[in-house]
N, C-alpha and C positions, 0 to 999 in steps of 0.2 A: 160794554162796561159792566165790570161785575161788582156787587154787594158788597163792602168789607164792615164788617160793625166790630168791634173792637175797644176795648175797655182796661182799665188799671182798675186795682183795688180801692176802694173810696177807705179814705184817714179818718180817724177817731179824732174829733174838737176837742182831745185833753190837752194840745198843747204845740207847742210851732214844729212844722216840717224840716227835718234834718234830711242829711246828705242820701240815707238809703232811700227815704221816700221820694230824693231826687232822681238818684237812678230811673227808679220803673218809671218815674212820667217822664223823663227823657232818652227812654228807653223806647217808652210806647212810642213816646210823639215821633222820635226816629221812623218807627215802622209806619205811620200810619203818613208820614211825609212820604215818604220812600212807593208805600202801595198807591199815592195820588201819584205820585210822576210815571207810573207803572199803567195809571188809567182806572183802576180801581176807584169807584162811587163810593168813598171812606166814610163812616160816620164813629167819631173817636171820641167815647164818655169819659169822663174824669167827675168824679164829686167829694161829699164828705157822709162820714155814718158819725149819725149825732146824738141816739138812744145807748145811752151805757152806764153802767154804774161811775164809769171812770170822769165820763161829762159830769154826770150830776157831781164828783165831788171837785174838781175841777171848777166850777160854779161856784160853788159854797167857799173854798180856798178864796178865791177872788173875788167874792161878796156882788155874786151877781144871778141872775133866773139862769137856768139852762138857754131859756131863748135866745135872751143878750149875749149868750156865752156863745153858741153857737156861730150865732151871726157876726160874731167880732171873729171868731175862729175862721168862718167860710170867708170871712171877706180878705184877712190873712193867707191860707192858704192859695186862696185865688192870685194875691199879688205875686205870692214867689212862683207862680207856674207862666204867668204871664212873661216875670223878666224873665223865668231859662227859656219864653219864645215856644210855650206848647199852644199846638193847634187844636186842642179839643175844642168840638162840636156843640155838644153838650156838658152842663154840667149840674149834676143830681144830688137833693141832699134828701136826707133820710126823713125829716121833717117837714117834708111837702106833702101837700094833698094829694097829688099825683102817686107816690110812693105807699103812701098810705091804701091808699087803692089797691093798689097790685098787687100788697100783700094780703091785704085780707081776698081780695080775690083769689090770689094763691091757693090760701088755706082752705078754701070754701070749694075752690076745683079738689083741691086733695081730699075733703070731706065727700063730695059727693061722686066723684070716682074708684076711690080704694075708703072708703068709712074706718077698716080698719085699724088705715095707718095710723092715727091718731085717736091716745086713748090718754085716758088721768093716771096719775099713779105717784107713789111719794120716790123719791129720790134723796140721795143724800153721799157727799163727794165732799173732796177738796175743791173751790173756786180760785180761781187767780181773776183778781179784778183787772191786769193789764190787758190776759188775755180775750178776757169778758168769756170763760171757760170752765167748765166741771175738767178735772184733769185727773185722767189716767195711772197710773201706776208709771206707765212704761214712758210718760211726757213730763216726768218729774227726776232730778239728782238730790239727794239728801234732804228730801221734803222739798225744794224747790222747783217751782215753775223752768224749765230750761229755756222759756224764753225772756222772762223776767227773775230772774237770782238773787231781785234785790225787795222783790216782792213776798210777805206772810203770804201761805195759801191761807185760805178761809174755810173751817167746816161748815157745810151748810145743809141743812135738812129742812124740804119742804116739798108740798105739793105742786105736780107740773102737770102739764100736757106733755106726752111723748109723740115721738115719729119712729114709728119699724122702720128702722134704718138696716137693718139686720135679713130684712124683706130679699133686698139690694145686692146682698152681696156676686152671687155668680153672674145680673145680669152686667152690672159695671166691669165683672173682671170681662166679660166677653167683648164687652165694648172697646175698653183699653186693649187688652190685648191683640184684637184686628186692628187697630188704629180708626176706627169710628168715633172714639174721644180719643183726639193725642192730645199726651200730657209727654212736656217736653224740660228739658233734655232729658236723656234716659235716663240718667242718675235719678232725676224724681220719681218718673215712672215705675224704675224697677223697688223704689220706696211705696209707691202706692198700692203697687202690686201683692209684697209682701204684706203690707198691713191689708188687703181686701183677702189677700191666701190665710190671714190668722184669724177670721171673723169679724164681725161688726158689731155692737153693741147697739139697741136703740135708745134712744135719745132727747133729754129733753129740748123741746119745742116754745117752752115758756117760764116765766117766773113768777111768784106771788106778785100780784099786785102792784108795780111800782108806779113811783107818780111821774115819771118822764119816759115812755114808748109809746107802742102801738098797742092798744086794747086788742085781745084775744077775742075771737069772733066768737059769739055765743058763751062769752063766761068774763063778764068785769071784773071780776077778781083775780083775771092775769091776765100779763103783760108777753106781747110773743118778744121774745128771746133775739138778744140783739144782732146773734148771730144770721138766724134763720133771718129777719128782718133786715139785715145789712145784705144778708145773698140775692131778695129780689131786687135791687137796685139798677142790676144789669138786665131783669125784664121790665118791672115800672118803667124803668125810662124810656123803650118801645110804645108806650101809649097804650100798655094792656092794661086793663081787658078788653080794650075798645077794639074795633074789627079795627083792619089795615097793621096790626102788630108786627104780623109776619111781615111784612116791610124788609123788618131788620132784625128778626129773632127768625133761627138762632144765632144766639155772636159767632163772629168766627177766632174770635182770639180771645180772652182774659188773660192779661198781665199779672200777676201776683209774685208776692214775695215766697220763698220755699219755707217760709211758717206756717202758710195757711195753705198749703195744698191738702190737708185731709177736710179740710172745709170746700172747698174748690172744686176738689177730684173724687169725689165721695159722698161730701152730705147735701152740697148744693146740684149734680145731676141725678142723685138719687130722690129728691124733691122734684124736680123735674120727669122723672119716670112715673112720677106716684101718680102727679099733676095731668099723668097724660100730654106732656109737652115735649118739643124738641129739646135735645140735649147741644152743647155749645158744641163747636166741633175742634178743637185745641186751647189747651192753657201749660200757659208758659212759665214757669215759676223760676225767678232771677235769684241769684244769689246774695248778699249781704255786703254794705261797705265796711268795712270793720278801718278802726284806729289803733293801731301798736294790738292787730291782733285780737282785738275788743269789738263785737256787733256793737253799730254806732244805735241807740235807743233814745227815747223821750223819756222812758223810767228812769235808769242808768244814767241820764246826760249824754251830752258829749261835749270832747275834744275841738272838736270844728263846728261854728254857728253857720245854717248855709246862707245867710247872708256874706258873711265875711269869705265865704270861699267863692260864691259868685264875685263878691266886689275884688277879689282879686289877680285877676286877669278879664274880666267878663263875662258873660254870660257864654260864649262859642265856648270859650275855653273849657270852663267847666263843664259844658258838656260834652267835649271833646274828649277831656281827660275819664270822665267816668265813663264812657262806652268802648276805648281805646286800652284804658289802662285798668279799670275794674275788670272792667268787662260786662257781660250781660249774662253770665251761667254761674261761677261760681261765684265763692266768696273773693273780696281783692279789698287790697288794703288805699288807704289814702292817706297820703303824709302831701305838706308843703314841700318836702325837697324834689319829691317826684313830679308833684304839680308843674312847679317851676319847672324843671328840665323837659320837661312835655311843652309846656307852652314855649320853650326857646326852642328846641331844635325841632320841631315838628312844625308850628305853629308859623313864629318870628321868621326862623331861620330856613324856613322848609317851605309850607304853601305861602306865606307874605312877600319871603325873597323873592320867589320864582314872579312872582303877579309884577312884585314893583320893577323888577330888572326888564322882563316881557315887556311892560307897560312902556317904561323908558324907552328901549330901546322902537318899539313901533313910534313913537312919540319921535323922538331925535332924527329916525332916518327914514322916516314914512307919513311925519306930520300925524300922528295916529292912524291913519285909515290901514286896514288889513287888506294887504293886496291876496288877489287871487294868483294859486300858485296848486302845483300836485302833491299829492301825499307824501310822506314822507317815513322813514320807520319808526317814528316816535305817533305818528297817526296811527302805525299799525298797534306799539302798545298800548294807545288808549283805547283801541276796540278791543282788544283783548282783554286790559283792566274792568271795561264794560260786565265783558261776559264771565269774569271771575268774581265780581262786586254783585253783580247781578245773579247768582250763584248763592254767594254767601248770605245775602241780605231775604233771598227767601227763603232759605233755612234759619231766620233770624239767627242768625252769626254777623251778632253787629263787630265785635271787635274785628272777624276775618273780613269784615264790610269796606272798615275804615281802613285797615293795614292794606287791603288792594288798592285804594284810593290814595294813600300818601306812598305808595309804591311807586304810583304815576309819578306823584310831585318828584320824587328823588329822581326818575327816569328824564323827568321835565331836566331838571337841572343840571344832571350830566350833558346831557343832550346841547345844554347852552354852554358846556365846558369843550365840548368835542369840536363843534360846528365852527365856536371863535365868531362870532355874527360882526363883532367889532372889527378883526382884523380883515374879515370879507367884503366890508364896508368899507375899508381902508384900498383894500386892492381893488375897487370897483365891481367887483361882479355882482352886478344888481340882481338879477334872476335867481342866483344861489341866494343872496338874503333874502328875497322875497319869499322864498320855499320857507329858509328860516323862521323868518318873521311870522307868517302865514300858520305855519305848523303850531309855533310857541303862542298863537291865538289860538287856534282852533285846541290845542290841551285846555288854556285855560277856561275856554265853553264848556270842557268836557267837567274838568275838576271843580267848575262852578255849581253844575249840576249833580253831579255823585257826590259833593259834599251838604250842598243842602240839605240833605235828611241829617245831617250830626252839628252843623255851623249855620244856620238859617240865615243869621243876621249879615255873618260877614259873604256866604257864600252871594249873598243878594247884592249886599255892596260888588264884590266881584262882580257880576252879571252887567251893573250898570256902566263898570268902567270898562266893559267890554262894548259898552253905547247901545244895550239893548232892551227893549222897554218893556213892560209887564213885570210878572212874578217869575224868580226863577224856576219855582215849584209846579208855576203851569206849561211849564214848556212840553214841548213832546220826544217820549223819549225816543222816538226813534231818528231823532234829527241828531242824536249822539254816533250814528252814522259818518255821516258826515255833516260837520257842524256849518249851518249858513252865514258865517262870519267875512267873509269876501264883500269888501267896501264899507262896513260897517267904520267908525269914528270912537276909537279908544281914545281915554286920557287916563292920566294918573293920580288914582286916588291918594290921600294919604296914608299911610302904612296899616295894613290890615291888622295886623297884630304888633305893637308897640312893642321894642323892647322896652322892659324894664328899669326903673330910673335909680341908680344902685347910687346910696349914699357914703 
């Protein structure tokens, strides 16, 4: 059993989780399902970063402490992760004691192993309070933030702490470029690339004084900088600086959106080099849900509340639909027409059909029970969807994950179009329908299983109406082999996925 520690970006408590910050946590929860049924010892973090300028005025808007803010925030966030059905492990907020530790240990390892990376000095930039960011020249369109457009930048001049971030530059390209840190899909990569080929700037590490972070070690009159402070999050949570860390550091994945990968891919293992510490060994940065074309934001608004697009098909669905139809690399758009059509023909029409018609007919002509019977050529494409599902899903290629999976389904139901089970049943040939019968169970073991990482809920419902007890997610995957479904006692659930009640 091997180690997977594995992480998403932890959300800023300025305000409710929309659709993109759905993606990556049912992005991750996808992979970190998927590496459990694989055998992998998963440990999967999810939290919030709660130090910001944007919390504190967030607070103040809503006539309430940062603390209360927070905590009404984290207990929010947490609900919407719970109903899309994410299985994280852990879950870490900036504002714990634990975290608070880590960083100042951080800093204190970076102090006493390179002293020089960190020195005072004045500074003075454009801020974007969405970003919580000094920004660039080349990170700005017409004085504008280009990840917030709808945000003043701010001038700001004062005293910091910096980090020689500029130290870094050739040992990170060396790193990326062997693939000792993959930074994935290439399209980031060969972004991260070129920004470590144009130089590094160093960088501040802190801020005057505010009245909501983490005290700067040896100097009260600064606050460390929410960014650096939001990157150990993914080590605090390992129990450093306590011995047994390595446990589970280094991660082997971070989740991230492609906004923060020069934080990611840059300044957080470039902190880790200074620190003397392992470097994570891949980060994945997902692409953007956008509406009519528009990155869906908390600045900005949106178009779609993710409550209202969970409640509207449920929760498989929508995360069906964004890891199928977004996808998980680039940007993709989310309209309700496409939702709909997703959840009828894929869903309704496609894995629910195939269960309830399977269902029935074991039911009708076999009392439920699945007789034992030989393989058949629709067994052979489910080993084979195995090995191309299994293929895609470790290259985190969730959408090519899901399309091998509902490939099955659609092979499933030709398969009940060709064979005619009805009319075989009609002519007596018991043996031939038992093959039938037998086969159209053992897929749907199979499709119970390889959809679990994307439909948790319903793929569990599936499992049980196949009369089989436990979690679907603890099964073993090499019994996708040949599925042990021979005498087992099916019945028929209610419809997996509802059609829709058109008025």
């Amino acid at each position: 059993m091997s180690k997977f520690y594995l992480t998403t970006a932890i959300d800023y408590s300025n305000g409710d989780p929309h659709l993109g910050h759905a993606l990556e946590k049912v992005g991750a929860d996808c992979i970190a399902r998927y590496r459990r049924l694989r055998g992998d010892e998963v440990h999967f973090l999810m939290g919030m970063d709660e130090h910001s300028q944007a919390v504190l005025q967030a607070a103040e808007q809503n006539g309430s402490s940062p603390q209360d803010w927070v905590d009404r925030m984290a207990e929010r966030f947490e609900d919407y992760w719970r109903r899309l059905e994410c299985s994280h492990d852990d879950w870490i907020r900036t504002t714990e004691v634990r975290h608070r530790e880590g960083v100042t240990a951080l800093l204190e390892l970076i102090r006493r192993n390179n002293p020089e990376d960190l020195f005072a000095g004045e500074y003075e930039g454009l801020y974007c309070i969405g970003c919580e960011e000094f920004k660039q020249p080349a990170q700005t369109v017409d004085g504008r933030c280009i990840e917030h457009p709808t945000l003043e930048l701010i001038p700001t001049r004062e005293r910091n702490y910096f980090f020689r971030l500029s130290r870094y530059r050739d040992p990170l390209l060396e790193r990326i470029r062997s693939g000792e840190l993959r930074v994935e899909p290439a399209i980031r990569r060969n972004e991260i690339v070129r920004l470590l080929e144009d130089g590094l700037q160093d960088i501040s590490v802190s801020r005057q004084r505010l009245a909501w972070g983490i005290p700067f070690p040896g100097d009260p009159e600064q606050t460390v900088y929410v960014w650096f402070d939001a990157l150990i999050n993914y080590l605090s949570a390992t129990g450093f600086p306590a011995p047994g860390y390595q446990r589970l550091w280094p991660a082997d994945l971070h989740v991230i959106g492609k906004g923060i990968t020069r934080f990611h891919c840059v300044i957080w293992p470039a902190m880790l080099f200074s620190a003397g510490l392992a470097l994570p060994l891949e980060v994945w940065a997902h692409g953007y849900v956008q509406w009519e074309g528009t990155k869906m934001s908390k600045t900005a608004g949106t178009a779609v509340s993710l409550g209202e697009a969970i409640g509207r098909h449920g929760p498989d669905a929508l995360r069906y639909f964004l890891l199928r139809e977004v996808g998980f690399e680039a940007d993709g758009n989310f309209t309700w027409e496409r939702f709909d059509e997703r959840y009828t023909a894929d869903l309704a029409d496609g894995l629910g059909n195939l269960a309830s018609r399977s269902l029935a007919m074991l039911a009708k002509y076999r009392a439920g029970a699945v007789p034992s019977a030989p393989a058949t050529p629709l067994d052979q494409a489910g080993r084979d969807t195995v090995a191309s599902y299994s293929r895609a899903m470790d290259e985190l290629d969730l959408r090519e994950g899901a399309e091998s999976a509902w490939a099955l389904v659609g092979a499933a139901n030709l398969y009940i179009q060709q064979t005619a089970p009805w009319k075989v049943a009609k002519e007596g040939k018991e043996a031939e329908l038992d093959q039938i019968l037998a086969a159209l169970a053992r897929v749907l073991y199979r499709l119970a299983v390889l959809t679990s990482p994307f439909i948790p809920g319903k793929a569990q419902a599936l499992w049980q109406a196949l009369g089989l007890s436990g979690e679907v997610s603890r099964t073993s995957w090499s019994s996708l082999e040949e599925p042990p479904l021979a005498g087992s006692t099916t019945y028929k659930p209610e419809a997996l996925f509802p059609k829709p009640v058109t008025v």
